[in-house]
LONU-683621 format. One record per residue (C-alpha): residue number from 1; chain; x, y, z. Coordinates in nm, 2 decimals. Each point is the difference from the previous one (the first is absolute). Layout:
NODE  num  chaine       X       Y       Z
NODE  NUM       A       X       Y       Z
...
This chain:
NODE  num  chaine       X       Y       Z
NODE    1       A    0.00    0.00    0.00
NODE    2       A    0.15    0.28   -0.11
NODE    3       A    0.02    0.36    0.21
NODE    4       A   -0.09    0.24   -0.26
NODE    5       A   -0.33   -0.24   -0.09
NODE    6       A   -0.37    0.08    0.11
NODE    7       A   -0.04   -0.34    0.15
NODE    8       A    0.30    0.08    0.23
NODE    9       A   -0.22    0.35    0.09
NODE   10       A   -0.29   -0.21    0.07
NODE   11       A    0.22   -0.29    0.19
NODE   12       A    0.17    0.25    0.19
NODE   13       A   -0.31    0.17    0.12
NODE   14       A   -0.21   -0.30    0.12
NODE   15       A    0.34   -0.16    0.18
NODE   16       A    0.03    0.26    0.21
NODE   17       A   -0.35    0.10    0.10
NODE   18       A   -0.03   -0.38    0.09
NODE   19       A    0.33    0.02    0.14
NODE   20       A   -0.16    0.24    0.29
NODE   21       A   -0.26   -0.19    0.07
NODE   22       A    0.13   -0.27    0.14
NODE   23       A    0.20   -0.11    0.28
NODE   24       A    0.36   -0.11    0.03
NODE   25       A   -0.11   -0.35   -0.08
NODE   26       A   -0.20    0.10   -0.33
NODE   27       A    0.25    0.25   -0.12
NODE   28       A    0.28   -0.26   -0.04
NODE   29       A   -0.24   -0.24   -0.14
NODE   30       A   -0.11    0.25   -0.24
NODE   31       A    0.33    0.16   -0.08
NODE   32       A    0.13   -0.31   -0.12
NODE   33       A   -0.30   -0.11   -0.18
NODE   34       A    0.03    0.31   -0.21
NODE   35       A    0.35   -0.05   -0.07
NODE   36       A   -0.04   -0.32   -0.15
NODE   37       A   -0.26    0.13   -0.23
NODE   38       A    0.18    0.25   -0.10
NODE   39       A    0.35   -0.23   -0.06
NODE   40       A   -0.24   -0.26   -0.18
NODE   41       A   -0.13    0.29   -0.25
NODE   42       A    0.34   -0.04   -0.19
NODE   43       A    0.00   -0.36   -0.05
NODE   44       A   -0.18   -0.21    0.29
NODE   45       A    0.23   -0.29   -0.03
NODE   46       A    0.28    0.20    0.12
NODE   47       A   -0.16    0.02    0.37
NODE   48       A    0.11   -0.39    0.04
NODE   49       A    0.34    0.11   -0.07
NODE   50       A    0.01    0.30    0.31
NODE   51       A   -0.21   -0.22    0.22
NODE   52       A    0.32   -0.29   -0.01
NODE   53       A    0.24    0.23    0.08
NODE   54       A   -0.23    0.16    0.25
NODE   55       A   -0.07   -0.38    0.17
NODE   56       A    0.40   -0.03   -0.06
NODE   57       A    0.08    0.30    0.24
NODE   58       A   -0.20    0.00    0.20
NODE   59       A    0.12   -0.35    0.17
NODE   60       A    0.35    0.11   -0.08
NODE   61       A   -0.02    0.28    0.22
NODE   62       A   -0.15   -0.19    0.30
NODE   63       A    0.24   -0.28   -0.05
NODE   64       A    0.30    0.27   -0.03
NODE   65       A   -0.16    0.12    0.37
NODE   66       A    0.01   -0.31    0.18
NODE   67       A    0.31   -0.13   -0.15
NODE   68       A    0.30    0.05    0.23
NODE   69       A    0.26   -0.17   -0.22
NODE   70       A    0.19    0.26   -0.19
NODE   71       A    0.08   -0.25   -0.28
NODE   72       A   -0.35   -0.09   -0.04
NODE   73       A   -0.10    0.32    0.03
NODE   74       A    0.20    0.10   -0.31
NODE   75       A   -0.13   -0.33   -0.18
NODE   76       A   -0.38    0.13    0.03
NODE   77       A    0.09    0.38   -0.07
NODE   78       A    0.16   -0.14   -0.34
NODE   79       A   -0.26   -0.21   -0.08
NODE   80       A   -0.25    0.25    0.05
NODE   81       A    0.23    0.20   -0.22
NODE   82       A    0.06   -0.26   -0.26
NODE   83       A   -0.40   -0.04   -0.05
NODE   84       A   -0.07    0.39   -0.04
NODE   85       A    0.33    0.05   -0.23
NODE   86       A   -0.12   -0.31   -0.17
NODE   87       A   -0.33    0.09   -0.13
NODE   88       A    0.11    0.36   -0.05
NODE   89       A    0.31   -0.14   -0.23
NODE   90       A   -0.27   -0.29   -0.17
NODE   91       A   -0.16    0.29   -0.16
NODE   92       A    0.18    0.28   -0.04
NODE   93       A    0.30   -0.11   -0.06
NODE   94       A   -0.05   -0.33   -0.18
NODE   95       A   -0.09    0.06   -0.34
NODE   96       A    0.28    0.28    0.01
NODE   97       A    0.29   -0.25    0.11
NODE   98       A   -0.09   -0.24   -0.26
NODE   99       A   -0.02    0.19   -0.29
NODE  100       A    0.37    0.16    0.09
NODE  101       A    0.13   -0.37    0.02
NODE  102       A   -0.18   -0.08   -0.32
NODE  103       A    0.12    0.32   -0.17
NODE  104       A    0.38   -0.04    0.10
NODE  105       A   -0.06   -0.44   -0.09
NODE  106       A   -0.11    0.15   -0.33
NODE  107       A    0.28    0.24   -0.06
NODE  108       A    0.23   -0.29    0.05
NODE  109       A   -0.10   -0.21   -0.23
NODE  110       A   -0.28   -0.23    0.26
NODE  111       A   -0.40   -0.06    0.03
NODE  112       A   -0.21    0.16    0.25
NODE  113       A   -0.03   -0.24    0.29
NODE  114       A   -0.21    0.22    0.28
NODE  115       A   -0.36   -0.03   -0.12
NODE  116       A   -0.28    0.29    0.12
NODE  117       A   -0.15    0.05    0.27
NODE  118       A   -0.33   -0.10   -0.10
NODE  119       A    0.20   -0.31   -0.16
NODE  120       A    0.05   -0.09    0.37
NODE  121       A   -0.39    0.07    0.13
NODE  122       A   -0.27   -0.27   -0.04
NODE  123       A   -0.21    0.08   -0.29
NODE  124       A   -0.30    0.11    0.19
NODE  125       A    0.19    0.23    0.26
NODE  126       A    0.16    0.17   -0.30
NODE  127       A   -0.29    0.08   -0.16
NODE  128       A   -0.11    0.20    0.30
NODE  129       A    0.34    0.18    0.07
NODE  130       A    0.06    0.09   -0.37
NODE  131       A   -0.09    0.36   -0.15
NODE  132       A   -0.19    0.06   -0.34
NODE  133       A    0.33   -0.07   -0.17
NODE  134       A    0.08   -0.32    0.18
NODE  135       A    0.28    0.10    0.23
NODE  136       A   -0.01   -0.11    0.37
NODE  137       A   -0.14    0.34    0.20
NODE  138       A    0.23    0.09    0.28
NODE  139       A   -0.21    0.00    0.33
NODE  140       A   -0.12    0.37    0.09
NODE  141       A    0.24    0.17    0.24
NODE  142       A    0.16   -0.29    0.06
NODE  143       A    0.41    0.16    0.10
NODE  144       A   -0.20    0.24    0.25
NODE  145       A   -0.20   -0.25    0.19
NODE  146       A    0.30   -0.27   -0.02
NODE  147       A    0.26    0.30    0.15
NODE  148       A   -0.27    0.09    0.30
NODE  149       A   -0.03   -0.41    0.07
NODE  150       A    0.40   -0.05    0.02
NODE  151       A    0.03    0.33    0.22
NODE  152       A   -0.26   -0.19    0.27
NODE  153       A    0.15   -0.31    0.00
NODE  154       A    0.33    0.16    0.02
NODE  155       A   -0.03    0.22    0.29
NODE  156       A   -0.20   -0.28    0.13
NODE  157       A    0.34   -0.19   -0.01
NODE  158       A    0.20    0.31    0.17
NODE  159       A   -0.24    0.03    0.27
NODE  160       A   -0.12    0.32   -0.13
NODE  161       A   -0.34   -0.12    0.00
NODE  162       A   -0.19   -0.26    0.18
NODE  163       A   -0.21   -0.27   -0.22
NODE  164       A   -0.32    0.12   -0.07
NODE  165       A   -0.28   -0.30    0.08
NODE  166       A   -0.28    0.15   -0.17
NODE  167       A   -0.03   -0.17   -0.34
NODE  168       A   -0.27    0.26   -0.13
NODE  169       A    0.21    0.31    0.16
NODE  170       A    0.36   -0.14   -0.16
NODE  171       A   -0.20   -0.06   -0.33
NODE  172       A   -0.12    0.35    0.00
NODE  173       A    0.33    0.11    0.00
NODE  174       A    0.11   -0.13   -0.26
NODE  175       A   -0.32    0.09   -0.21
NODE  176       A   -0.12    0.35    0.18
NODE  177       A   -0.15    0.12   -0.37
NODE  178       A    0.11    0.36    0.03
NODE  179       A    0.37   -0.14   -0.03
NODE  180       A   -0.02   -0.35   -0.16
NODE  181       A    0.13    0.07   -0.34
NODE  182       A    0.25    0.27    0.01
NODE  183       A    0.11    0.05    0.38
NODE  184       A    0.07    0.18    0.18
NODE  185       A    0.20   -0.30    0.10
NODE  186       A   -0.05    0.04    0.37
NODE  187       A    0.16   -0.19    0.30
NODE  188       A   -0.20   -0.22    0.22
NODE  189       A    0.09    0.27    0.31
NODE  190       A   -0.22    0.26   -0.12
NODE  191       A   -0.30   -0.20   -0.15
NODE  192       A   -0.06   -0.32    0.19
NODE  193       A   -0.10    0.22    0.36
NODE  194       A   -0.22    0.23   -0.25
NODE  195       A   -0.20   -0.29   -0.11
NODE  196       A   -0.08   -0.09    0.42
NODE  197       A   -0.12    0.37    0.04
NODE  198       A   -0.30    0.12   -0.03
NODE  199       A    0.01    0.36   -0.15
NODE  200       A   -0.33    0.20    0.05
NODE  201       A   -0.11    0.21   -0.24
NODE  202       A    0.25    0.33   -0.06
NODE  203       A   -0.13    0.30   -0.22
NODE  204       A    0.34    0.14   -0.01
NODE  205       A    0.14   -0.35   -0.12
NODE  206       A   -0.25   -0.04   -0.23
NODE  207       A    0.04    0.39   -0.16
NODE  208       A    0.39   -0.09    0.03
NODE  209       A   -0.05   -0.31   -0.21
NODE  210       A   -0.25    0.12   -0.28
NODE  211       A    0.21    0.28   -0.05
NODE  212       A    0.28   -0.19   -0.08
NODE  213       A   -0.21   -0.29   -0.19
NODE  214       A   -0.15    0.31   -0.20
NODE  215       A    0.36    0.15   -0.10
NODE  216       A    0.15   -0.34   -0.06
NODE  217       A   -0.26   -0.06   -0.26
NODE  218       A    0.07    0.32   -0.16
NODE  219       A    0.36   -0.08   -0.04
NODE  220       A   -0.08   -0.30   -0.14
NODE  221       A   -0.31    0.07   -0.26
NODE  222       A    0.06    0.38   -0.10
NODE  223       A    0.39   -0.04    0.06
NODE  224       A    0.14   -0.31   -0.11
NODE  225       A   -0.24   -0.13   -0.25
NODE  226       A    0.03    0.29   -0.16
NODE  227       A    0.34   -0.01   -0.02
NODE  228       A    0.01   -0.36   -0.09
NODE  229       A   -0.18    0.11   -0.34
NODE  230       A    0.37    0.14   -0.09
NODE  231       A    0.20   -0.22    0.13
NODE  232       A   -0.20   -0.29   -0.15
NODE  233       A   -0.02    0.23   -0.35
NODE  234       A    0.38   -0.03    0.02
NODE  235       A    0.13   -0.34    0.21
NODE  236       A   -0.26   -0.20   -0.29
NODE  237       A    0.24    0.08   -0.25
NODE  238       A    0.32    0.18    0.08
NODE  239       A    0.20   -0.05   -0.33
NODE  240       A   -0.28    0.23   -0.19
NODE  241       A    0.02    0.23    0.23
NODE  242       A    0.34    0.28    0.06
NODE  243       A    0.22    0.11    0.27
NODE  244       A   -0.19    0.28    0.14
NODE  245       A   -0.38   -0.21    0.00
NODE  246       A    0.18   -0.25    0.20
NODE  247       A    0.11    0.22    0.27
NODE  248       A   -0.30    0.18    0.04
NODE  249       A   -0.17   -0.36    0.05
NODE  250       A    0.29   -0.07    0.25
NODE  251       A   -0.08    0.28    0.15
NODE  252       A   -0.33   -0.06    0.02
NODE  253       A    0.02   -0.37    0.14
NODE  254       A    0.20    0.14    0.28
NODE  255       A   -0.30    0.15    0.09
NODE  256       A   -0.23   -0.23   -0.11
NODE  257       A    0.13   -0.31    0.22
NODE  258       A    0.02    0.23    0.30
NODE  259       A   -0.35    0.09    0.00
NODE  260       A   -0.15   -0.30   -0.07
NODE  261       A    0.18   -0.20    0.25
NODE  262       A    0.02    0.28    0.30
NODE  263       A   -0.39    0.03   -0.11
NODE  264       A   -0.04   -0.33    0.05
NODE  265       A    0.13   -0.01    0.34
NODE  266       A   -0.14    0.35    0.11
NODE  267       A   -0.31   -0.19   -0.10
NODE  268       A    0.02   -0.30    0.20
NODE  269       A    0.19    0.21    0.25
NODE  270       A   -0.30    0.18    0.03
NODE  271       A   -0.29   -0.27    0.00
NODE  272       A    0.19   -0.17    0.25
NODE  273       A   -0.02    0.32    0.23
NODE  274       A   -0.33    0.03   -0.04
NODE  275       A   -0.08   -0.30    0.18
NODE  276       A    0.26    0.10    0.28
NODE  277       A    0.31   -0.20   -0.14
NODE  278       A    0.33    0.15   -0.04
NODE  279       A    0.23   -0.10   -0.28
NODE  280       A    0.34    0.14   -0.04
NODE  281       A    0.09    0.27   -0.24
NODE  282       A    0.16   -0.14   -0.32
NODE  283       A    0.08    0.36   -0.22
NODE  284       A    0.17    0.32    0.17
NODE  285       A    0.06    0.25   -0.29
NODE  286       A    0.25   -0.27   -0.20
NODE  287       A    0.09    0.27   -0.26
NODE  288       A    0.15    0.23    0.26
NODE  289       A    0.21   -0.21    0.05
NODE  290       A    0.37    0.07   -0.03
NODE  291       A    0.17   -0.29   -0.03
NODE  292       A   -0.06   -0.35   -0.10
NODE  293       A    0.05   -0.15    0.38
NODE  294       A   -0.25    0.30    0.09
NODE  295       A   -0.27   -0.09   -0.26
NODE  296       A   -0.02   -0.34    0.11
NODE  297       A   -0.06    0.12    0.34
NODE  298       A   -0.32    0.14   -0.15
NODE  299       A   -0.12   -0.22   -0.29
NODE  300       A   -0.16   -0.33    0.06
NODE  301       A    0.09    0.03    0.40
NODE  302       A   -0.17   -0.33    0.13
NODE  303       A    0.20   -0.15   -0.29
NODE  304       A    0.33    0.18    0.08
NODE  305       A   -0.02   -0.05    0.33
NODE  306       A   -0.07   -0.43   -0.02
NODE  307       A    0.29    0.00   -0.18
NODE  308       A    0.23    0.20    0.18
NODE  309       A   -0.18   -0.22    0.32
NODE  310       A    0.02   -0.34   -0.16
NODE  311       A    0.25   -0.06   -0.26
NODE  312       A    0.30    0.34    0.05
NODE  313       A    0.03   -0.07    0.39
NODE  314       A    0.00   -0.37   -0.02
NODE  315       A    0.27    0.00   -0.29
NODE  316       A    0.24    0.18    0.27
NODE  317       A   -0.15    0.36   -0.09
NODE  318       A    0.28    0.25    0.09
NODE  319       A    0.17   -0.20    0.25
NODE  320       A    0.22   -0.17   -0.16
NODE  321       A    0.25    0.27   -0.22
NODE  322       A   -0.06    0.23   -0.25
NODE  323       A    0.04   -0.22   -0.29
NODE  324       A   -0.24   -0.25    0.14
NODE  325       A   -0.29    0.27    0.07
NODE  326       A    0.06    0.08   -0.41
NODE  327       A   -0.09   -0.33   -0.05
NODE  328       A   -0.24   -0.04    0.21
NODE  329       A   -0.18    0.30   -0.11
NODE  330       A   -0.01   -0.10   -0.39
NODE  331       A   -0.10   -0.29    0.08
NODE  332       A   -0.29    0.13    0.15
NODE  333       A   -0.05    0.19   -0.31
NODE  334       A   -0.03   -0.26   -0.21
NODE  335       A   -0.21   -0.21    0.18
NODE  336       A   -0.25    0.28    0.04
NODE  337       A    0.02    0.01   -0.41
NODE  338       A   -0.08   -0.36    0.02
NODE  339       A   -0.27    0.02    0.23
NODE  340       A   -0.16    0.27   -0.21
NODE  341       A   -0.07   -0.25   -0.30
NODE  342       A    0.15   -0.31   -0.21
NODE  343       A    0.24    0.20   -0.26
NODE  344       A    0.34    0.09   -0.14
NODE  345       A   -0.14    0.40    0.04
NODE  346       A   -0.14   -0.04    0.36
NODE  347       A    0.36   -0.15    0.08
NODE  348       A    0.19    0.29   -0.14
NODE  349       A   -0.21    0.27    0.10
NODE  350       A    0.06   -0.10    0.40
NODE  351       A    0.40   -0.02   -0.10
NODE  352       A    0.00    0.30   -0.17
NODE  353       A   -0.14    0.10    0.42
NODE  354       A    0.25   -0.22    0.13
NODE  355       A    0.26    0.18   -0.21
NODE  356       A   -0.11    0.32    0.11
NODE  357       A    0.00   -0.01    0.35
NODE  358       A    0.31   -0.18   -0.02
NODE  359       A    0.19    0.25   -0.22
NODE  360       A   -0.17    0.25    0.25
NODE  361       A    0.15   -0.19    0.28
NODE  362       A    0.33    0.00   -0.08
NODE  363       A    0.03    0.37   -0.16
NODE  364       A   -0.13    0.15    0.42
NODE  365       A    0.25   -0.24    0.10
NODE  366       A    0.29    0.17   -0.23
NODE  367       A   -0.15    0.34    0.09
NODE  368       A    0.02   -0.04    0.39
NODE  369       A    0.35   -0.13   -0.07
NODE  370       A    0.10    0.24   -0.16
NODE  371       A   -0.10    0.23    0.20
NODE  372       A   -0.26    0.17   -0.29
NODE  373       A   -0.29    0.18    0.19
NODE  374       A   -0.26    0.08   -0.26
NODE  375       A   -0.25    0.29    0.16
NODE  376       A   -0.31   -0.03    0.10
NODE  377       A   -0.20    0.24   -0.22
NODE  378       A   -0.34    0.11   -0.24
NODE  379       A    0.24   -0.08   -0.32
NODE  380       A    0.13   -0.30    0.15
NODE  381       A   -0.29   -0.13    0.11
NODE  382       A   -0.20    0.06   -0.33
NODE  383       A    0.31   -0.18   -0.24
NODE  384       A   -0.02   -0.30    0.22
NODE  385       A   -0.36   -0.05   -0.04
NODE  386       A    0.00    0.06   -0.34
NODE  387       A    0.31   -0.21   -0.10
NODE  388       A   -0.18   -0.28    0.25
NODE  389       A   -0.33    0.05   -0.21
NODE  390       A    0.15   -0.04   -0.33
NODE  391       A    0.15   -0.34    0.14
NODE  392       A   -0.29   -0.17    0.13
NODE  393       A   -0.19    0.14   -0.31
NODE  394       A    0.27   -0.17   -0.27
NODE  395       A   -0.06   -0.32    0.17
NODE  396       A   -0.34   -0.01   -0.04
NODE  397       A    0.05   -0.05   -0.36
NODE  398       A    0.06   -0.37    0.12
NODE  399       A   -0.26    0.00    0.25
NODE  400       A   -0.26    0.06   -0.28
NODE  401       A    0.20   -0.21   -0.26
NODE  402       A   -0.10   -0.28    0.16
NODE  403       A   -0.16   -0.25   -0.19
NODE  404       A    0.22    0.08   -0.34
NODE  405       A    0.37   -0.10   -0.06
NODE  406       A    0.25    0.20    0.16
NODE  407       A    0.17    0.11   -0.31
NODE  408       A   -0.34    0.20    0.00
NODE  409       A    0.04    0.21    0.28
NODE  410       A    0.42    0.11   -0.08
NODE  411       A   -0.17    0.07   -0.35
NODE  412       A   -0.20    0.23    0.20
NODE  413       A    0.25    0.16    0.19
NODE  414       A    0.19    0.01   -0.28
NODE  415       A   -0.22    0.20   -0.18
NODE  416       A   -0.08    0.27    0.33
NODE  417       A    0.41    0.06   -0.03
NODE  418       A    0.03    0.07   -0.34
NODE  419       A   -0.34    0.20    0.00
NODE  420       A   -0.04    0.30   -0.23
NODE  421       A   -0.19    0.29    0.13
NODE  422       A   -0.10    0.11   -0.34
NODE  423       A   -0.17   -0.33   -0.06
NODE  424       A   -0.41    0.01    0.04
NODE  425       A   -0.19   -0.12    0.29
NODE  426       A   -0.23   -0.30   -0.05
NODE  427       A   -0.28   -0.02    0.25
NODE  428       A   -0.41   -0.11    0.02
NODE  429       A   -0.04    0.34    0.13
NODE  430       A   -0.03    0.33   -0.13
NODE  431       A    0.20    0.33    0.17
NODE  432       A   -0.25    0.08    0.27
NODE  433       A   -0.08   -0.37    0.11
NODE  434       A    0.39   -0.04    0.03
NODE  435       A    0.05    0.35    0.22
NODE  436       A   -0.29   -0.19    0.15
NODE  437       A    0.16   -0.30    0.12
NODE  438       A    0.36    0.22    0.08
NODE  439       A   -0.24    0.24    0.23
NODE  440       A   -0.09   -0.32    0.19
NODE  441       A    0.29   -0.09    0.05
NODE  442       A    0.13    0.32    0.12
NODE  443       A   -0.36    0.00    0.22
NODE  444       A    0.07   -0.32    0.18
NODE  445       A    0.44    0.13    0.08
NODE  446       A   -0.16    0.30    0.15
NODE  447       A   -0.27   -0.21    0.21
NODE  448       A    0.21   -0.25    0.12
NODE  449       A    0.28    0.22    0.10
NODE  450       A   -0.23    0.26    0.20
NODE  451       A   -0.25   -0.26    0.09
NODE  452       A    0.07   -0.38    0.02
NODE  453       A   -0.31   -0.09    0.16
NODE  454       A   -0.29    0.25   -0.11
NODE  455       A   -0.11    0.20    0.36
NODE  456       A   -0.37   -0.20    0.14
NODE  457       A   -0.03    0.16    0.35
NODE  458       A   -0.24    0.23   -0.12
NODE  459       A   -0.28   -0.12   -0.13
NODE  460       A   -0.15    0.22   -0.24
NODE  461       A    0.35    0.02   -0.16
NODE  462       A   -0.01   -0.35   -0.03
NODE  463       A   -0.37   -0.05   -0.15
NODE  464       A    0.08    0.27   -0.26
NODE  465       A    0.34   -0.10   -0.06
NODE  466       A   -0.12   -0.37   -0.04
NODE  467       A   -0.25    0.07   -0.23
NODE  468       A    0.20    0.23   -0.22
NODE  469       A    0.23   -0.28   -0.02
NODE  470       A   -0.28   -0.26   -0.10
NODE  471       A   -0.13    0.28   -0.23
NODE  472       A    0.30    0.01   -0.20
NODE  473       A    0.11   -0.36    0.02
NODE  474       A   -0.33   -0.09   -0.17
NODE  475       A   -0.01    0.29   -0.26
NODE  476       A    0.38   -0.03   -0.10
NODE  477       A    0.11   -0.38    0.08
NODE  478       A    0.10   -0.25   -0.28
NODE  479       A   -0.27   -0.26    0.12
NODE  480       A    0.17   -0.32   -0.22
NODE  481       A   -0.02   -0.30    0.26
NODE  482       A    0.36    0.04    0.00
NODE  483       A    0.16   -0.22    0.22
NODE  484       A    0.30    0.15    0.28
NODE  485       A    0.31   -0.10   -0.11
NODE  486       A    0.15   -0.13    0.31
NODE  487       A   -0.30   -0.26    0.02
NODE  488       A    0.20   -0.21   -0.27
NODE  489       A    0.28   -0.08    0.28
């Protein structure tokens, strides 16, 4: 079920007057309830799949509590591990690994010995998984709710968190709706005691939340599908198009996969406050940042921060020399290029990261050496952002390259080098709807630098703020079903 859909509006609504109705007991039963629905509205078989690994950690954790034996301990954490990495690498990552051992068999001279995934399925359960063009469907979501399952049983394991015994209160955990397809990814710290309270009925947490729902949707349908009608006019075919339309489509993805994955979680950030839950913040103003290290401290934060948590600290983080912490930090990189999708272009795009923050690394650590003090100041400031910006901004050539050959995306680059100012810009818009789409941009910098969360207390600011803000969502949003772009991982 999609956010920006009317049977979300309508799903939404009766949810949560039903939700206050009822007592403690009801409003688990219910929350849940819901949240299967609306996981099975994508493709109800996939439920089966999240319920095993559900069932899976759930005993794992309890197991991991009572166990006192280190050793076995460690056995049942990587078990647990090994059955949510499993799944997770079955369908992501399995139809990408064969075809890169077919493709280099093939180049030397041998046949293709790793059949499809669907090859592998029985006949009936691939005709339910495959899509319209008979490829296996990756389940919903399913790197976000596999991350939040591995934090639980982790800090289960480190005594961070004691077992929870509730089957239907773990289970909601894992499939709380607002969250269950594209995070936050949160830890089992901050939602597992939510789940046991009982939250009575807030005005000022239900003003907070709509407001945010409300400007979350406008990022994503007046904002991002707008710009997407570029960047797809562009990314479709890139070797008809020159130097200077692919930049501006660059540009405009930047944007683009900002505000439709910050929308997404402003609006589940929001429904979930509505209701009196608390989800952590996942976006603090990532383009002002200035520097790499700095912008991951503010893109993608639950992500960030499970990786920093779960794989950089547990690889020897910076304890263990500088070269090590280099490593470690690439490595990082990488994987969070890997975990981002099942291609050569995911792959380079979180090196290219890697690369950066390593390069960045190094060059402070020359600089403090060397005794170079650069000053803190306006101009400073401002060249750091923007050389950080163009950065991030190059490598999203790969970030959107993703389902085309790799070759593909240098071709692009390639051709946003060698551009010619002179040459013609190629767009689905005229002049004023491009101005248009550069003023919204500029309109949501200004807004989120003054203002990251829209001001609620007062409420006739918020009821005439709020509807101003549905008033122009409807009247200027790109209403095309289209899906957020993060729900593919």
């Amino acid at each position: 079920m999609l956010f920006n859909s009317l049977q979300f509006l309508i799903f939404f609504i009766v949810v949560t007057l039903a939700y206050y109705s009822l007592s403690w007991r009801g409003r688990w039963v219910l929350l849940l309830t819901a949240s299967c629905y609306f996981y099975m509205v994508f493709k109800p078989v996939y439920i089966l799949i999240l319920f095993g690994t559900i069932v899976i950690d759930y005993f794992a954790g309890i197991w991991l509590e009572k166990t006192h034996d280190q050793k076995q301990k460690k056995a049942l954490l990587i078990l647990s591990l090994i059955s949510n990495i499993g799944i997770l690498a079955f369908f992501k990552y399995y139809d990408f690994l064969g075809d890169s051992v077919n493709g280099f068999l093939n180049t030397v001279g041998f046949r293709a010995i790793v059949p499809p995934l669907d090859g592998l399925l029985p006949h009936r359960v691939a005709e339910w998984m495959v899509n319209g063009v008979g490829n296996v469907l990756l389940p919903i979501g399913l790197s976000f709710h596999t991350f939040q399952a591995m934090s639980y049983t982790i800090e289960v394991y480190r005594g961070n968190q004691p077992a929870e015994r509730h089957f239907g209160i773990y289970s909601l955990y894992v499939m709380f709706y607002p969250q269950l397809v594209a995070g936050p990814i949160e830890r089992p710290q901050n939602m597992l005691y939510q789940y046991h309270s009982f939250f009575k009925y807030d005005f000022e947490n239900v003003k907070a939340g709509l407001m945010q729902m409300a400007f979350g949707m406008f990022k994503k349908v007046v904002i991002a599908d707008r710009l997407a009608l570029m960047v797809d006019y562009a990314y479709n075919n890139p070797t008809d198009h020159n130097g200077l339309t692919l930049l501006v489509a660059t540009l405009f993805f930047t944007f683009q996969i900002y505000c439709d994955f910050s929308g997404y979680s402003d609006i589940a950030i929001g429904a979930a406050r509505v209701m009196g839950f608390t989800l952590m913040e996942n976006f603090h103003r990532p383009y002002e940042a200035t520097s790499i290290s700095d912008f991951w401290g503010r893109w993608h934060i639950s992500l960030s921060t499970w990786f920093r948590d779960y794989l950089y600290i547990p690889l020897g983080g910076n304890r263990r020399g500088e070269g090590r912490r280099q490593v470690n930090l690439f490595t990082v990189f990488l994987v969070s290029g890997l975990w981002h999708g099942a291609s050569w272009n995911y792959v380079i795009w979180g090196s290219l990261h890697g690369l950066y923050s390593v390069l960045g690394g190094l060059r402070d650590k020359w600089m403090k050496k060397s005794g170079i003090h650069v000053p803190k100041n306006p101009a400073v400031t401002a060249f750091n952002l923007f050389f950080t910006f163009v950065l991030v901004m190059l490598t999203w050539v790969f970030f959107r390259n993703d389902k085309a050959p790799v070759g593909q995306a240098f071709m692009i680059l390639n051709k946003i080098f060698t551009l010619s100012w002179d040459a013609p810009l190629r767009t689905p818009f005229n002049s004023v709807e491009m101005w248009f789409c550069g003023f919204l941009i500029l309109i949501l910098l200004v807004k989120e630098h003054f203002f990251l969360f829209i001001p609620t207390r007062n409420s006739l600011t918020f009821f005439v703020l709020f509807g101003l803000i549905a008033f122009l969502t409807y009247f200027l949003g790109v209403f095309t079903s289209n899906q957020f772009i993060y729900f593919q991982f």
